[in-house]
Every structure is written in structure tokens, then in C-alpha cells.
C-alpha positions in Angstrom: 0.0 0.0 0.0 1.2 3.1 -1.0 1.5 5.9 2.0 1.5 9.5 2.0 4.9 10.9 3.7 4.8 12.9 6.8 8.5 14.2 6.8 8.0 18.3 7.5 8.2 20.3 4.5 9.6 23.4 3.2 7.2 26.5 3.0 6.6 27.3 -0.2 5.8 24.1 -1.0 3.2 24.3 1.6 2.1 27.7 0.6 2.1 26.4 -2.7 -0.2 23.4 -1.9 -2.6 25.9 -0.3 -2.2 27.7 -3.5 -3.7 24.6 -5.4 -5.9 23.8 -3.0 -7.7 27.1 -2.5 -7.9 27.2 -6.0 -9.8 23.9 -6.1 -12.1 25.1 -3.8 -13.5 27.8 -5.7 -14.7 25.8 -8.5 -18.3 23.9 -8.2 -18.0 20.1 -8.4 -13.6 20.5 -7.0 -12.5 19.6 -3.8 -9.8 21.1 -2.0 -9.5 17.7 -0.3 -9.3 16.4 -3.9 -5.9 18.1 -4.4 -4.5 17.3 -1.3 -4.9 13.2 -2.4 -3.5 13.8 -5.5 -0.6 15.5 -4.1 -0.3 13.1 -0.9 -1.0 15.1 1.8 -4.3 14.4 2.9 -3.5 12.2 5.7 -1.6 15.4 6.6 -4.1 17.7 6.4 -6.9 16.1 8.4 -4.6 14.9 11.1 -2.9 18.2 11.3 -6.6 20.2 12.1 -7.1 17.2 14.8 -4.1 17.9 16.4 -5.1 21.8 16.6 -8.4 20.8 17.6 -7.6 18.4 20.4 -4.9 20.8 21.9 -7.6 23.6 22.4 -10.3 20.9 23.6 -7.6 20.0 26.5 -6.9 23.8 27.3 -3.4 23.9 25.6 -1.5 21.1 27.2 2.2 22.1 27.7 3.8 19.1 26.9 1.7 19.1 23.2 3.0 22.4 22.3 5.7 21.1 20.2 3.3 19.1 18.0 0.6 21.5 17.9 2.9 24.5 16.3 4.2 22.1 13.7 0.8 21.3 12.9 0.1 25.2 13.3 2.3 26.0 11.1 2.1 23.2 8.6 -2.3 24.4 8.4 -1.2 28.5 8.8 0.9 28.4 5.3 -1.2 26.2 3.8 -4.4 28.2 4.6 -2.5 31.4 3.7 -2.2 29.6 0.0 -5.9 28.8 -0.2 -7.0 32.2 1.3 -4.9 34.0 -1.5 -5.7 31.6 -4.5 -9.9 31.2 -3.7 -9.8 35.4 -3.8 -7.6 35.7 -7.1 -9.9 32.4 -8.8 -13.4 33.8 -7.5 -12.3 37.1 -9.1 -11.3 35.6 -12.4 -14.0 33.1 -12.6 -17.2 34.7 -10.8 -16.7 38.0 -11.1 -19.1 40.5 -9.6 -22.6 39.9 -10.6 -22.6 43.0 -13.6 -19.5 41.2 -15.1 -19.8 37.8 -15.1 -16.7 35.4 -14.8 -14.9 32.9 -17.0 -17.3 30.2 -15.4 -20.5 31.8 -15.6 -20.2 32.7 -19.2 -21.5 30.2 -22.0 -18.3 30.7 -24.4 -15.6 30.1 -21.6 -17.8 27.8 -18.9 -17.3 24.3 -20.7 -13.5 25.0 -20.8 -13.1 25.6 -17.1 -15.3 22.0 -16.3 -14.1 20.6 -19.1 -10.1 21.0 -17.4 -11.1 19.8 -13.8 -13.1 16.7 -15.4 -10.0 15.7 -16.7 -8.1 16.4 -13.6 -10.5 14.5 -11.1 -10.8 12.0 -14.0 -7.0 11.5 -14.5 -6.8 11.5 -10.6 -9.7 8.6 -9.1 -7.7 6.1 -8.8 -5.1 8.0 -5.8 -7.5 7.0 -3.1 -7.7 3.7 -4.4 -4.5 2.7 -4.8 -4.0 3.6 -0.5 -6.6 0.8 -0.3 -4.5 -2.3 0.3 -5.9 -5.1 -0.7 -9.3 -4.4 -2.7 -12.1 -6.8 -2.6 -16.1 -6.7 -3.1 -16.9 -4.8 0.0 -14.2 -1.9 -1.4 -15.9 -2.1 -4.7 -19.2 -1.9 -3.1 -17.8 1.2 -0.8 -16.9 2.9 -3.9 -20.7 2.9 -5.2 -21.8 3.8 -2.5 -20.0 6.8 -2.7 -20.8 7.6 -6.2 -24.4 7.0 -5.4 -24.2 9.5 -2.9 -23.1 12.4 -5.0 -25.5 11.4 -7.5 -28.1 11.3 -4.7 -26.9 15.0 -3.4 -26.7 16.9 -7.0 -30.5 15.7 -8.0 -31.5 17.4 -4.4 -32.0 21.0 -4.7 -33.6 23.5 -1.8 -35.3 26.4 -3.0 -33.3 29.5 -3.6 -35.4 31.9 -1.6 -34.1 29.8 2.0 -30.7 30.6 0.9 -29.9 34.1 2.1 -31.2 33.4 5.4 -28.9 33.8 8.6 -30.1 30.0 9.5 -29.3 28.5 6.1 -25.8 30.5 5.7 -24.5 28.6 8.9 -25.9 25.5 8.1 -24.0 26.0 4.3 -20.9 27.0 6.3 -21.3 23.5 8.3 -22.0 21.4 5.0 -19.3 23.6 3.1 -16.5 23.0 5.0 -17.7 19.6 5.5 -17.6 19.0 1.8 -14.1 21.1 1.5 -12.5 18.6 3.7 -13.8 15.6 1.6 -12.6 14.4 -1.9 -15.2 14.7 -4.6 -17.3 16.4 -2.6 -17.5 20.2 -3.3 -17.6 23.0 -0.9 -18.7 25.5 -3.7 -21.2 23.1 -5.2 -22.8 22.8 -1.8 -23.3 26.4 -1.8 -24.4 26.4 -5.2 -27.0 24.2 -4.4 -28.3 26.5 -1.4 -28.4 29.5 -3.6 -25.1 31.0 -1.6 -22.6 30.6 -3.5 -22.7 34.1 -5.6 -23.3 35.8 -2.6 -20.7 34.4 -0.7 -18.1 35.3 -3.4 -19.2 38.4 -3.9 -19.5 39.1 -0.2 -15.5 38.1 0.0 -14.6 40.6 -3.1 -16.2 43.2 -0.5 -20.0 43.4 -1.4 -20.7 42.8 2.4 -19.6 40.7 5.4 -22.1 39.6 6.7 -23.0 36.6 4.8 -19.3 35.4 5.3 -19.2 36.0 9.1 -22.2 33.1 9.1 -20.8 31.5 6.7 -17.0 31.2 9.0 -19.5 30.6 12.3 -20.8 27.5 10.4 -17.5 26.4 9.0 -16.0 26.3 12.5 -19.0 24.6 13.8 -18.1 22.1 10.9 -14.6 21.6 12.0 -15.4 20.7 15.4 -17.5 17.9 14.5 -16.2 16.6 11.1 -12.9 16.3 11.7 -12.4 14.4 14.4 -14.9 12.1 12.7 -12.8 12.0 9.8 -9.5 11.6 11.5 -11.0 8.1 13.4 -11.9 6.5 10.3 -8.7 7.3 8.6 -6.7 6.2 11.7 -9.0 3.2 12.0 -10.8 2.1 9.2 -8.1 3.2 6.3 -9.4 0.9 3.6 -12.9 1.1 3.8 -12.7 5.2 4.1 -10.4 5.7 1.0 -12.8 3.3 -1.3 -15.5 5.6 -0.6 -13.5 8.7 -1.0 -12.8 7.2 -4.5 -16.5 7.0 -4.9 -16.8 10.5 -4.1 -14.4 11.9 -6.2 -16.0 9.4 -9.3 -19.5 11.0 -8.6 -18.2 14.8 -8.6 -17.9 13.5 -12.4 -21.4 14.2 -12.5 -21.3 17.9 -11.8 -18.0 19.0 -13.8 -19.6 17.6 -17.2 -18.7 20.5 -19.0 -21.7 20.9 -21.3 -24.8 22.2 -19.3 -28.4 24.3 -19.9 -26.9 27.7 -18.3 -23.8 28.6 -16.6 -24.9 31.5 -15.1 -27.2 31.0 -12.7 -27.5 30.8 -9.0 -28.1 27.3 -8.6 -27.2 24.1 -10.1 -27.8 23.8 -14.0 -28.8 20.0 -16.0 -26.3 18.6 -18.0 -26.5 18.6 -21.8 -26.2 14.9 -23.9 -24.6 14.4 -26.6 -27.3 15.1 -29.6 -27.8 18.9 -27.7 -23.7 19.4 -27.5 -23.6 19.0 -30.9 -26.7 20.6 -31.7 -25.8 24.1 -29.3 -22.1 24.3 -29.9 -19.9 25.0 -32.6 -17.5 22.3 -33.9 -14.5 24.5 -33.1 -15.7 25.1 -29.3 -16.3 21.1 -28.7 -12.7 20.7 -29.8 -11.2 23.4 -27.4 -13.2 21.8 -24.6 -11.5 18.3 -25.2 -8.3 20.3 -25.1 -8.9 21.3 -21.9 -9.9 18.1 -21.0 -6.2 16.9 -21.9 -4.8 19.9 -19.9 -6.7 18.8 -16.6 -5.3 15.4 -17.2 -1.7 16.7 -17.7 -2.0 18.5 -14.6 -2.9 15.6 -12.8 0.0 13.7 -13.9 1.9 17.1 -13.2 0.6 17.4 -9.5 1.6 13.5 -9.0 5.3 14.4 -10.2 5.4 17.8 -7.5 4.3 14.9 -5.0 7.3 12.5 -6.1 9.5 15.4 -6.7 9.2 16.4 -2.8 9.2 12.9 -1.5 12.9 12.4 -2.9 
């Protein structure tokens, strides 16, 4: 079984993981915990908020201090990465609601899925291959996961709900849940509540309120998830990375690059084929596969940064 390394590393690759990360984040259907399997740190990551968790639970613990700064430290750059990378992507690919971004827009939407299908594609079978020794039940784990996405993107809540102080903690709950788990997206959940133009907008400076119940929620979230998610990794290793690999397969469903409408506040059907070819131009269908290549080169890139910094 392969294993993720846990040696410390040097800053900017950490910042630089945020970077990647964050950026994941901000796209519908991506996962920052996507990124961090393909790049190997995932184990990392979760174990790293426990620590920081359990140390304020126990009232700071002087002889923990040495672990929880390293796992300070290790979460501070890589959150400063994700902070700086969600702002600069949002901006580029939302854009304030007059000027719509490079993802809301019908000519440049199916390139942007189109390059993360292709990435999460490329990038399934990294929680798979931590599973040791696969058999039926891991199979069946993997469906299940892939069943639940599927479940979760044909469930939508009506728009008007979504603004409300209630609803924006209880998106910062689910969001940061979802941010945390491969395949499972932390801007698609907000889509799906109607919050998600409103919370990017809200962090480009149109208001901050929405993102101060949005933050209450998340931390809510982390108290509750994580330590959750660190027991099953800890203890049930196999069985939690097959269904992490069902996750990821189902998030499939929602970066199809072809949809109805791109710019809207909530979640928009996918298109089949006779309607692709029917709506858009030969020369457009082609650039989309091209980006579907790029997403799959930069998976194979992200796997070599991971190799590069475990030699």
C-alpha cells in the first residue's frame, strides 16, 4: 500500500499546496481535499486540524505544544495559499454579478469543467490505490460513494431559503464539511443553497455579513467533522479511501462540461450528446477536449510535485 509521507516540508511548497488547493475550492464540483490526495498530503491535512483541535479541547497542554505548532504551522501556510488563490480564482472566474466570470459565461464555462473533469478523471484512482488489498466490500464502498453524490446533486432547496442567517450557517457547516472531503465540493454545496454568488461576492467586498455566518458555520463544521474523519482514517483506512474514490468518481457528475446555463445561481442539468452537438460549434467542442487533456496533464503534473518532494 502506497502511503502519503509525513516528513515536514519546506514552506513554499506548503504555501504552494494551499495555493492549489484554495484554488480547487473555488470551482463547483472541485474539492480542496481532492488536491490534497493527489498531491499526498491528505492524511496530513486532516490529522494536522485534529491535532489543533484536540490541543484547544484539553486547554493547551504544555507538553503538546511542540506538536501542535508544527501542525500550526504546517495548516497556517497552507491556509494562507488557499485564502490568496480562492480570492484571485473567484475574481477571475465569478466576477461581480454586472461582469460575469470565466465560469458563468456560455463561451468560456465548458473549458473551465471541461479542465477539472480531466483532472478529477485523471486523478480517481489515488485514493484507491491507499486501499490495500481491494475486494467486493471496497468495490461496493466505492458505489456507494458515487451513489451518494448522485443522490446529493439531483437534491436542490429552494433559492429563496438561501440568504437566510439560519441557512448560511448551516451552508458553512455542509461547506466545510464538503471542503475537507474528496469529490465532494464546498462551492457546489453552496451552489446548491443558492449562496454561492453571494458568498463570493461578499469576500470581493459586497458585504460581510453573509461570510461572518458562513465562518461561524464552517468552525461549527470543523469541530464535528474532523475528528470524525480523523477516526476513520486512523482506524478504518481501507474502507474510508474506497469511498472517498466513490466520491471523487461522482463529482464526475457535476463538472460535465456541457450544461443548460452557466450563469445561474443554482445548479444547472447537464447537456447529452445530440444537444452538444446541436448548441455548440465544432470549433468550441474541440477546445473543450483540449482542456480536458490539460486537466489530465496537470494531474500527472501534480503526481510528479508529489514524487519530486518525496525524494
Amino acid at each position: 500500500m502506497r502511503t502519503e509521507k509525513s516528513e515536514t516540508r519546506t514552506w513554499p511548497n506548503i504555501f504552494g499546496f494551499g495555493l492549489l488547493m484554495g484554488a480547487a475550492d473555488a470551482v463547483p464540483g472541485v474539492s480542496g481535499g481532492t488536491v490534497a490526495l493527489i498531491i499526498g498530503i491528505y492524511q496530513k491535512f486532516i490529522s494536522s486540524i485534529s491535532t489543533c483541535l484536540d490541543f484547544t479541547k484539553n486547554l493547551f497542554p504544555s507538553e503538546s505544544k511542540s506538536v501542535f505548532f508544527s501542525a500550526f504551522n504546517f495548516l497556517f501556510l497552507l491556509g494562507c495559499g488557499m485564502l490568496c488563490s480562492y480570492y484571485i480564482v473567484t475574481k477571475i472566474l465569478i466576477g461581480p454579478e454586472d461582469s460575469p466570470g470565466l465560469l458563468r459565461q456560455d463561451t468560456t464555462g465548458p473549458y473551465i469543467f471541461s479542465f477539472f473533469f480531466g483532472l478529477v478523471l485523471f486523478s480517481i484512482k489515488e485514493p484507491w490505490n491507499l486501499v490495500s488489498t481491494p475486494n467486493f466490500k471496497h468495490y461496493f464502498l466505492a458505489a456507494v460513494g458515487v451513489l451518494i453524490v448522485f443522490i446529493y446533486t439531483n437534491f436542490t432547496l429552494e433559492e429563496s431559503s438561501g440568504d437566510s442567517k439560519a441557512m448560511l450557517i448551516v451552508g458553512g457547516i455542509l461547506a466545510l464539511t464538503a471542503m475537507l472531503l474528496p469529490g465532494v465540493s464546498g462551492a457546489l454545496v453552496l451552489l446548491t443553497l443558492g449562496q454561492y454568488h453571494s458568498i463570493a461576492s461578499s469576500f470581493h467586498g459586497g458585504g460581510l455579513e453573509p461570510l461572518i455566518y458562513l465562518i461561524l458555520g464552517g468552525i461549527i463544521g470543523l469541530f464535528t467533522f474532523v475528528p470524525f474523519m480523523q477516526y476513520m482514517i486512523s482506524e478504518y483506512i481501507d474502507n474510508t479511501m474506497a469511498i472517498l474514490t466513490g466520491l471523487m468518481g461522482g463529482s464526475l457528475i457535476t463538472l460535465w462540461p456541457w450544461k443548460e446555463d452557466y450563469d445561474i445561481e443554482g445548479l444547472s442539468p447537464n447537456l447529452g450528446i445530440s444537444q452538444i452537438i446541436d448548441d455548440f460549434a465544432l470549433v468550441s467542442i474541440i477546445i473543450t477536449f483540449l482542456f480536458f487533456v490539460g486537466g489530465i496533464a496537470a494531474s500527472y503534473g501534480l503526481k510528479q510535485l508529489e514524487v519530486k518532494n518525496e525524494s
